[in-house]
C-alpha positions in Angstrom: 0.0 0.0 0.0 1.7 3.4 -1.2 1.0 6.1 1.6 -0.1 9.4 0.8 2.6 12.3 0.5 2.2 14.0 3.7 2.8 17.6 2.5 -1.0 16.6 0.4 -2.6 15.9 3.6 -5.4 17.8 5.0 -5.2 18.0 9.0 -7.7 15.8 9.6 -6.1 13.1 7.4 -2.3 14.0 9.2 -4.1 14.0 12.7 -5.9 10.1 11.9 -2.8 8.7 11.0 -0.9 10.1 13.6 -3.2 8.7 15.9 -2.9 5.5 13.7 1.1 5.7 14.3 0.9 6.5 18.0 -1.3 3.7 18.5 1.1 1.3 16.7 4.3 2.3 18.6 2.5 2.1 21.9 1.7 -1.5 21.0 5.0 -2.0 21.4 4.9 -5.4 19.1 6.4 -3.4 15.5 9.8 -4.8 14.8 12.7 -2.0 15.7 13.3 -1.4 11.9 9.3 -0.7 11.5 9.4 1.6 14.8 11.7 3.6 13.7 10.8 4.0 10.2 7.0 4.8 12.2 8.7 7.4 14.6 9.9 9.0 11.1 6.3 9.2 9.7 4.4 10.5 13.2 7.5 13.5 13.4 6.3 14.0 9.9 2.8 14.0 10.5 3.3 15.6 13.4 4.5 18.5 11.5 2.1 18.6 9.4 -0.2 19.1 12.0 1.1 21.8 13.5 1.7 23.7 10.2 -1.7 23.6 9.4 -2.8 25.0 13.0 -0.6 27.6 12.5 -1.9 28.4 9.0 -5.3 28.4 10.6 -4.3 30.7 13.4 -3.2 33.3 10.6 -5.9 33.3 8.8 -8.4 33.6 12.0 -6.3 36.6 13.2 -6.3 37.7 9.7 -10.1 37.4 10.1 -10.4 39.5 13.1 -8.2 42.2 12.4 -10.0 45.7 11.0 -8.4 49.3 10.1 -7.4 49.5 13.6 -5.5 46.2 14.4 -7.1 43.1 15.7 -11.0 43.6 16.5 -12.0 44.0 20.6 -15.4 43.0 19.9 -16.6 39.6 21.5 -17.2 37.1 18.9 -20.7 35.4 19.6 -20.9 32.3 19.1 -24.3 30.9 19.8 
């Protein structure tokens, strides 16, 4: 089975296999050769993750901000 590139990965697809990979590792039954290559992959995926909370942050601030710099108006969310 060919994996998916993770730099084409949407978050929630980076987050599942992480959790996959985790989940794997922590079984603690993967031959050393396939821990380490799945260490690799989770650091990867791990990364991914975080780039694409950080991308999110941006835009959200992004978002918020008017003329004046970032908005002091309550968001309502209900």
């Amino acid at each position: 089975m060919t994996q998916k590139p993770v730099s084409e990965m949407s978050f929630e697809e980076a987050m599942r296999e992480l959790e996959q990979v985790v989940a794997r590792l922590e079984g603690g039954d993967a031959p050393l050769e396939e821990s380490i290559a799945l260490y690799e992959r989770g650091a990867q995926l791990r990364k991914r993750c975080e780039d694409k909370l950080r991308e999110a942050e941006l835009k959200v601030a992004q978002i918020t901000e008017g003329p004046e710099g970032v908005s002091a108006q309550p968001v309502d969310l209900e």
